[in-house]
N, C-alpha and C positions, 0 to 999 in steps of 0.2 A: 826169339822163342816163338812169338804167335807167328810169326812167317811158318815156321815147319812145320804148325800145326793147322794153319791156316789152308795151307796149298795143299792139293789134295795128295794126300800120300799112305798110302795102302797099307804100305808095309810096317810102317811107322805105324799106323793108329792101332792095328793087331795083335803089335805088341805089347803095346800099354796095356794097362787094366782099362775097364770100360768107364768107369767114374771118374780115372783121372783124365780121359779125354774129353768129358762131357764138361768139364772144369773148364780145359784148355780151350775151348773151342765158346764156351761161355764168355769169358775174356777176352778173345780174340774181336767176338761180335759185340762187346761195349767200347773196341778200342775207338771204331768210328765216331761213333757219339760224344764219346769226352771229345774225341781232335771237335769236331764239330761246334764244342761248347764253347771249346778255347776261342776255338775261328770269330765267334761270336761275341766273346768278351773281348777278344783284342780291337774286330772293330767299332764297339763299343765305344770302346777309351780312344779311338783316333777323331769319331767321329763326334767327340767329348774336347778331345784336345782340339780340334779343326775350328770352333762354335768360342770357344776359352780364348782362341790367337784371335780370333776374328774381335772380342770385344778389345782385347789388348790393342790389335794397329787403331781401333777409333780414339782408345782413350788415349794413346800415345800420341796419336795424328792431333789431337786439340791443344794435348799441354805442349809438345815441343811447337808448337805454332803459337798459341799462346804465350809461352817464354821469350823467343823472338819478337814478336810483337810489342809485347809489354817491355821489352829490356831495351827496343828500338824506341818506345815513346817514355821511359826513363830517362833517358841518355838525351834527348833529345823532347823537352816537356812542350815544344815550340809546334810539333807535328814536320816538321821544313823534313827530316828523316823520309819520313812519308807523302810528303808534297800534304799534308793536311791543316787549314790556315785554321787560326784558333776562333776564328767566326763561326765554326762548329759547334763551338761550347756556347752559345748564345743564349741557349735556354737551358744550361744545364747548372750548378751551384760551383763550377770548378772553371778556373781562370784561366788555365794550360793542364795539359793530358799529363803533368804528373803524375796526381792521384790514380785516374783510369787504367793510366800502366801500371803503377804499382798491386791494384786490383788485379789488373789482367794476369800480371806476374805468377803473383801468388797463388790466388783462387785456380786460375783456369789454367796455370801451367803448372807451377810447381805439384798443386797435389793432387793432377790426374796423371802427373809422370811418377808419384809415390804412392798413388795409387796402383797404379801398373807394372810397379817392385812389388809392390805387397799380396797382390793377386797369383805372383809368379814363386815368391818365397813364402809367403804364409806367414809372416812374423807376428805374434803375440806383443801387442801392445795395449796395458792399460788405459793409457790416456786416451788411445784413438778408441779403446771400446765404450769409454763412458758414453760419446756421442752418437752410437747405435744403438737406433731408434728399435732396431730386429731383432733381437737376442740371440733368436736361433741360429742369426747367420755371423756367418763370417765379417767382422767390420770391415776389410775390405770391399765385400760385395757392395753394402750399404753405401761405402762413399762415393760406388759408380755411379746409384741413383741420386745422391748430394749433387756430385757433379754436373748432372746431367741438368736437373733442376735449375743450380748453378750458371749454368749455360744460357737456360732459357730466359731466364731472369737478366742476363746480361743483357741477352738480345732484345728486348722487351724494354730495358731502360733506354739502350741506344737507338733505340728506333723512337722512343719518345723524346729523347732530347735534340735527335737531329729533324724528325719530322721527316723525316723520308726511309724509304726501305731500300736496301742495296742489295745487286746480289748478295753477298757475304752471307748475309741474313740471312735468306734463305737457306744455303750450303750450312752453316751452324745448324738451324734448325732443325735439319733435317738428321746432322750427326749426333745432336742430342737423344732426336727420338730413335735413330738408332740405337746408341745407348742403352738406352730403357728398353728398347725391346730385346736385345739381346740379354742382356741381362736378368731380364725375366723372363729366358727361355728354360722351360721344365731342366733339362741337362746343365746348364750353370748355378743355378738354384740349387741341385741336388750335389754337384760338386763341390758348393760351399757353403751347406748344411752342415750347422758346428754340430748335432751330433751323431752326423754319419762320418765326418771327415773322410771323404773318398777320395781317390787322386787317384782317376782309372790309369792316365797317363803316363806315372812316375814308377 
């Protein structure tokens, strides 16, 4: 319809009354503006979803390496898995890397990979919200910066009990404070503001 009215055509608008082509032609000229809006809100929400994946492969990249790690010095409390002799633990209160794996396990794998479900599905969990600290937010957001923290702290003890810094350290350290930055970027923040609940995305 704003096509016929659109393109110039003579014989067409002559015939109409003159009101209802001031109408048509009204219309026609807010059609650009909405597509426009749209254009805008769609990339919006990609460039909302692009910023969202980017914290998901960090948290993912820690706990599934985290899980490996820790499931390799479970299996194996001796470090012989890793070539790592337990003269390591010399200054530390732990006799063999069971406990440390079992740490690494939990903490730094399993609940930045169920952190990284819950960020993607949104699920409503009492238990997990008693421990956010945020209200406003979403308790998943909350346990990216847990985690993060979580991290730092690991690496902070390990670098005190071995007395030396390895690369590793560094690369963690640096995926933490990724972490936290992205996670307190304005567009994630506002994604999982409990109460705007927006999902430009979805």
């Amino acid at each position: 319809m704003c096509s016929r009215f659109c393109e110039p055509n003579f014989r067409g608008t002559i015939k109409l009354p003159l009101r209802r082509t001031l109408v048509q032609l009204v219309q026609c000229s807010a059609i650009p503006g909405t597509i426009l809006r749209e254009v805008k809100h769609k990339n919006k929400a990609m460039k909302t979803k692009s910023v969202r994946n980017v914290l998901l492969i960090l948290l993912a990249f820690l706990g599934v390496g985290a899980i490996f790690g820790g499931g390799v010095l479970i299996i194996s409390p001796s470090g012989k898995l890793f070539g790592m002799p337990l003269s390591l633990l010399a200054n530390s209160p732990f006799s063999n890397f069971l406990v440390p794996g079992i740490i690494l396990f939990l903490v730094l794998g399993i609940v930045p990979v169920g952190v990284t479900i819950a960020l993607i599905k949104k699920p409503a969990y009492k238990f997990a919200e008693r421990f956010n600290f945020y209200k406003d937010m979403y308790w998943g957001w909350t346990y990216c910066i847990y985690v993060a923290f979580a991290l730092i702290i690991w690496i902070q003890i390990e670098m005190t009990f071995l007395g030396a810094v390895h690369w590793s350290h560094t690369l963690y350290m640096f995926l933490a404070v990724a972490i936290l930055f992205v996670a307190l970027l304005p567009k994630i923040r506002t994604l999982y503001k409990k109460r705007e609940q927006k999902n430009y995305y979805e």
